[in-house]
MIDO-442070 format. One record per residue (C-alpha): x negated, y negated, z negated; residue in three letters. Coordinates in steps of 0.2 Angstrom, whole numbers, always signed. Each point is the difference from the previous one (the first is absolute). Layout:
X  Y  Z  ALA
...
This chain:
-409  +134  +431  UNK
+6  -12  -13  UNK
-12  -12  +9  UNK
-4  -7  +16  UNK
-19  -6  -2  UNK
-12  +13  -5  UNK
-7  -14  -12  UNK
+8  -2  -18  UNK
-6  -9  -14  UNK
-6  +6  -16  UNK
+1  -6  -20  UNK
-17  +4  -9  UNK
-11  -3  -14  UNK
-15  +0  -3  UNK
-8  +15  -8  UNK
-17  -1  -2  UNK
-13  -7  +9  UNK
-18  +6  +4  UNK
-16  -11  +7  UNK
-10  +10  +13  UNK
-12  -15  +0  UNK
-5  -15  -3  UNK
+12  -7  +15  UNK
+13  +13  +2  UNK
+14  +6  -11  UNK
+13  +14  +1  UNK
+15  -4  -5  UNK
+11  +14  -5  UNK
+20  -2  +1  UNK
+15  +9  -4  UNK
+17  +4  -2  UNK
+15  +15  +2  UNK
+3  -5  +17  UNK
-20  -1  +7  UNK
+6  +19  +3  UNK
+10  -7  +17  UNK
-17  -9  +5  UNK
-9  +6  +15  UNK
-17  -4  +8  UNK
-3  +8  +17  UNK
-19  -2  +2  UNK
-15  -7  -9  UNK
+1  -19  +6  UNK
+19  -1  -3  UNK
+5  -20  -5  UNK
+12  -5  -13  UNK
+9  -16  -5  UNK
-8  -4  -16  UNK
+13  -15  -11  UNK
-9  -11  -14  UNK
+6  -12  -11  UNK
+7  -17  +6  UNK
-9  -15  +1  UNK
+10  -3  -16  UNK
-6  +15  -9  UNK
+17  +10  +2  UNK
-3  +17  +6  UNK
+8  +7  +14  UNK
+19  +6  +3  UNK
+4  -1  +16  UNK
+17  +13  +4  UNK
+2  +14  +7  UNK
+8  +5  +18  UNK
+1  -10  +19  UNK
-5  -19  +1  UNK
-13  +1  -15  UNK
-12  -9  +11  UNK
+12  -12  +4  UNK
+6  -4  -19  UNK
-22  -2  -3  UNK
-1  -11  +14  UNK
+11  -10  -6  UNK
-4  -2  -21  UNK
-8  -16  -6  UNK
-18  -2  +3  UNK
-4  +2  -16  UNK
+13  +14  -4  UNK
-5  +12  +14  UNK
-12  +14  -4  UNK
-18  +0  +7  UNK
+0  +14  +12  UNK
-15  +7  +5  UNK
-5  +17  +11  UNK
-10  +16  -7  UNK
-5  +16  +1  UNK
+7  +15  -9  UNK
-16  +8  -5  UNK
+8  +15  -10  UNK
+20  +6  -2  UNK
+5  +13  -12  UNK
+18  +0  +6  UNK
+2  +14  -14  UNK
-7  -11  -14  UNK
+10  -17  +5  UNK
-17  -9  +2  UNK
-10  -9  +13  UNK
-18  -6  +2  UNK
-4  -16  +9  UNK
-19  -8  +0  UNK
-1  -18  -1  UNK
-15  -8  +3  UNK
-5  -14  -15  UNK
-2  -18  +5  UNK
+4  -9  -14  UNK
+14  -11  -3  UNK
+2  -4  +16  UNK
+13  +5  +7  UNK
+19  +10  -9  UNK
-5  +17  +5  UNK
-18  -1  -8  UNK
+5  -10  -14  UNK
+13  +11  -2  UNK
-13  +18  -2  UNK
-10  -13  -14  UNK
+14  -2  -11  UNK
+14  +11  +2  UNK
+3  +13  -15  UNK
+8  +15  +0  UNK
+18  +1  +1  UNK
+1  -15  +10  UNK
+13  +1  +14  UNK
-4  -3  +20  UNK
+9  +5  +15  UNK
-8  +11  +17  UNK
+8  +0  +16  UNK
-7  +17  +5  UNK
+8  +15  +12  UNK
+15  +9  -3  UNK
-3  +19  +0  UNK
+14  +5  +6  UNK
-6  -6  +17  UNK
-15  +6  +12  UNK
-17  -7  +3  UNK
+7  -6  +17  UNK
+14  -9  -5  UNK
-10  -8  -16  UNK
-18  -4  +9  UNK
-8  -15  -10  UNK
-18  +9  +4  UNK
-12  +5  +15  UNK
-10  +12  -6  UNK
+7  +13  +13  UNK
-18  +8  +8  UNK
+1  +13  +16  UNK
-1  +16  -5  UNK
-14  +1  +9  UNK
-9  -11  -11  UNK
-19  +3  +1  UNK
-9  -17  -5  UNK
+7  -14  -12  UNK
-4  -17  -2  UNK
+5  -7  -17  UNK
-3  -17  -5  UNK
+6  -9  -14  UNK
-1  -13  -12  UNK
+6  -1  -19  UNK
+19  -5  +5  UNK
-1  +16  +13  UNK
-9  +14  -12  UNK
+14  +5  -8  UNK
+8  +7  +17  UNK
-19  +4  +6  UNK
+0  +11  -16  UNK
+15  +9  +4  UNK
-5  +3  +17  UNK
-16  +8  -7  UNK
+8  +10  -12  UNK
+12  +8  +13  UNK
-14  +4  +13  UNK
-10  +8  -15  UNK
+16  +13  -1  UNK
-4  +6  +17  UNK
-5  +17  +5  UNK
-13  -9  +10  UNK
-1  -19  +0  UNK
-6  -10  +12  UNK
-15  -12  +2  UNK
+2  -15  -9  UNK
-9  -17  -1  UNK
+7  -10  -13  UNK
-7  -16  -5  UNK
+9  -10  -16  UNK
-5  -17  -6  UNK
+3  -5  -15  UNK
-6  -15  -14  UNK
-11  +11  -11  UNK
-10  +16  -3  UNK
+13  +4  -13  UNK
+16  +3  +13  UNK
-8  +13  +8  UNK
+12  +14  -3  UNK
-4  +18  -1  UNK
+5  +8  +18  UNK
+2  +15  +6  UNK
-15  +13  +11  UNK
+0  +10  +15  UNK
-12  +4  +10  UNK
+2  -13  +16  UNK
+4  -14  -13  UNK
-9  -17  -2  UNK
+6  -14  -14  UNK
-7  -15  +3  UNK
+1  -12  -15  UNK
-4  -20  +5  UNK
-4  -12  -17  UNK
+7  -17  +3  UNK
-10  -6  -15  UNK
-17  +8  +7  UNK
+4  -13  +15  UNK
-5  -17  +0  UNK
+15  -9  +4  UNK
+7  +12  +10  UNK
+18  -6  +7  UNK
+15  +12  -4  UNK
-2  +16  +13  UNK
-16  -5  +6  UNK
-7  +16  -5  UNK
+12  +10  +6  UNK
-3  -6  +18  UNK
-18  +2  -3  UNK
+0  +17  -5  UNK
+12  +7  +13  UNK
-13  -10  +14  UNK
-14  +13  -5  UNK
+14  +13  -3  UNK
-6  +18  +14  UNK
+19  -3  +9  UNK
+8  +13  +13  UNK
-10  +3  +15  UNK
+19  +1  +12  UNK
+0  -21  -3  UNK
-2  -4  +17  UNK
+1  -18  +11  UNK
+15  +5  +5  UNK
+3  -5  -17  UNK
-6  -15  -1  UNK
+8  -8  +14  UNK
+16  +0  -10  UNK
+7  -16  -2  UNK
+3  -3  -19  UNK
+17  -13  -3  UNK
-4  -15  -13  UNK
+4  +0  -17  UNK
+0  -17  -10  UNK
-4  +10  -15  UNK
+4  -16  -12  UNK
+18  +1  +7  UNK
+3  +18  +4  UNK
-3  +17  -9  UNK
-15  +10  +13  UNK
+9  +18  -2  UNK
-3  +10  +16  UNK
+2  +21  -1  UNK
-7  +13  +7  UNK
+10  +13  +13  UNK
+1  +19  -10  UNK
-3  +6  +14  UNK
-18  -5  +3  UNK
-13  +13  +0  UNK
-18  +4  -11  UNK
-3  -16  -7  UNK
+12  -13  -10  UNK
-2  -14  -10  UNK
+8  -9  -16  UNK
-6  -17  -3  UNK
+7  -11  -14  UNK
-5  -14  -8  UNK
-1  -19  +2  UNK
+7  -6  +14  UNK
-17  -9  +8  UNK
-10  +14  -1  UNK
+13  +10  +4  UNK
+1  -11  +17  UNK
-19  +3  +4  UNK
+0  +18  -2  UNK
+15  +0  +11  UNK
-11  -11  +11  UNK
-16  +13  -1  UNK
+8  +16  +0  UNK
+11  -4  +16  UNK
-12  -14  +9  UNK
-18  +5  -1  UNK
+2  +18  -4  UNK
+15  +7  +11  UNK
+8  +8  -14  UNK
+19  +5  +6  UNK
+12  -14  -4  UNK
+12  +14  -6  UNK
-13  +10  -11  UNK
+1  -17  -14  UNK
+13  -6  -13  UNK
-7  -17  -5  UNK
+10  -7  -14  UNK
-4  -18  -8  UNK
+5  +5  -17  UNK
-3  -19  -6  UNK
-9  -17  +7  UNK
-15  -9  -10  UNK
+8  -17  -7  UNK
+17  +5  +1  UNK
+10  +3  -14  UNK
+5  +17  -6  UNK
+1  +13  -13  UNK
C-alpha cells in the first residue's frame, strides 16, 4: 500500500449546505478524491480542520509526521481541529455529509457552518478505503449479533451518529427492540426517524425545562426507562475506576461479544458519568453491555 496509516487527509470544498433545524446543519463536502474515503459504520469520527485563529484556512501536507508538522505551527497559524461524524458518504459522487450542531459564534467549527459559502476549502482527516474496518476503527458501534434490546441515548452533539445507528437497524430484516432517548434544545430538532414495530423514540425539550443543566434529561429519561430483566447484583458490585472527567475523555466500550441487550450512550460527559453510574451501580446492568462516550464537557471549550 502506498501508505502506512489507514488515515489520509483530504482537500474539500464546500458544496452546499442544508439546515435540518433550527440548531443543526449538514454540511455537504466534496471533491475527486472523496471517492478513496471510507466510513465503517454509523458513529465513524473524523478529523474536521477550520480556519486558523488568523483566518487562514487550512493546508496542512500530506504523508507521515502531519501531526507532528500541526503540532508544532504557530498558535495562531495552526488549524482548529475538531472531531465529527460522517453522517452520509457518497463515495461515488465525491461528497460527504457532516451535521454540526449551531451554537453561535462561539467557537471555529460553529462559526465556521454560519459563515462559510460554497467553494470554500477545508481539510478532513477521515479513513483510507483501501484499508479494513479493523485496521481504521475510529467508531464503537459494533453490537452482538445477537442483539435483541438497545439502549440509545444521545444528546445534539451525539444525534447525528444516533441517526445512523437508527437508520442501519431500520434496514434489518428484523430489528431489534430499541429505546432511544435524544435531548435536544427545541421542539424544532426533532428529526424525522425511522419505524418498526419494537421501536420507542423519545424526544427530551431542553427549552420545555426549567433550567435544566445540559444532560439532565437524558439521565432522567433513562431512570424511568423499562431496562433488561438479566441486570443482576452481580452487576452491581463491580468496582467502577474514577474518571476526572474535567481532565480525561470518559470513553468506555462495550465487548461484541455480549449477549441480548447493549447499550450506546453519547453525550455530555457529566450525564454521561451518572448513567454510567445508574446503569452499572443501582441497576446491575453488565459493565461490558455499555459504550459510554463523553462526546463534550459543560464549560469547556469546543466546536
Amino acid at each position: 500500500m502506498a501508505s502506512a496509516s489507514p488515515y489520509k487527509l483530504f482537500d474539500v470544498v464546500l458544496r452546499h449546505k442544508h439546515q435540518l433545524s433550527p440548531h443543526l446543519m449538514r454540511i455537504t463536502l466534496a471533491s475527486e478524491t472523496v471517492a478513496e474515503m471510507a466510513t465503517w459504520a454509523p458513529d465513524q469520527r473524523v478529523k474536521l480542520f477550520f480556519p486558523a485563529a488568523d483566518g487562514s484556512p487550512a493546508r496542512l501536507s500530506q504523508g507521515e509526521g502531519w501531526y507532528a508538522r500541526f503540532r508544532s505551527m504557530l498558535a495562531d497559524r495552526r488549524p482548529a481541529m475538531r472531531t465529527y461524524t460522517i453522517r452520509h458518504l457518497r463515495a461515488d459522487r465525491g461528497e460527504v455529509d457532516i451535521d454540526f450542531v449551531l451554537h453561535g459564534e462561539t467557537g471555529p467549527a460553529s462559526r465556521w457552518a454560519l459563515r462559510a459559502r460554497p467553494g470554500e476549502s477545508m481539510q478532513i482527516l477521515a479513513p483510507d478505503s483501501r484499508f479494513s474496518a479493523e485496521e481504521a476503527g475510529g467508531f464503537e458501534w459494533k453490537p452482538p449479533q445477537t442483539l435483541q434490546q438497545l439502549l440509545l441515548v444521545a444528546d445534539s452533539t451525539a444525534l447525528p451518529a444516533a441517526m445512523g445507528i437508527l437508520d442501519e437497524l431500520a434496514a434489518l430484516v428484523e430489528p431489534p427492540r430499541t429505546q432511544a432517548f435524544f435531548e435536544v434544545d427545541s421542539v424544532q430538532d426533532m428529526l424525522a426517524v425511522p419505524d418498526w414495530p419494537g421501536l420507542s423514540v423519545q424526544w427530551l425539550i431542553r427549552e420545555q425545562a426549567e433550567a435544566a443543566a445540559a444532560g439532565t434529561l437524558m439521565v432522567e429519561a433513562v431512570r424511568k426507562a423499562a431496562l433488561p430483566v438479566d441486570a443482576s447484583t452481580v452487576n452491581q458490585a463491580v468496582e467502577l475506576a474514577d474518571v476526572d472527567i474535567d481532565q480525561e475523555i470518559l470513553w468506555e466500550i462495550a465487548e461484541t461479544a455480549t449477549d441480548g441487550f447493549y447499550g450506546w450512550i453519547a453525550g455530555e460527559s457529566a450525564a454521561v458519568m451518572n448513567l454510567r453510574r445508574y446503569l452499572i451501580k443501582e441497576r446491575g446492568i453488565p459493565r461490558d453491555a455499555l459504550n459510554l462516550m463523553g462526546y463534550w464537557r459543560y464549560n469547556k471549550p469546543g466546536g
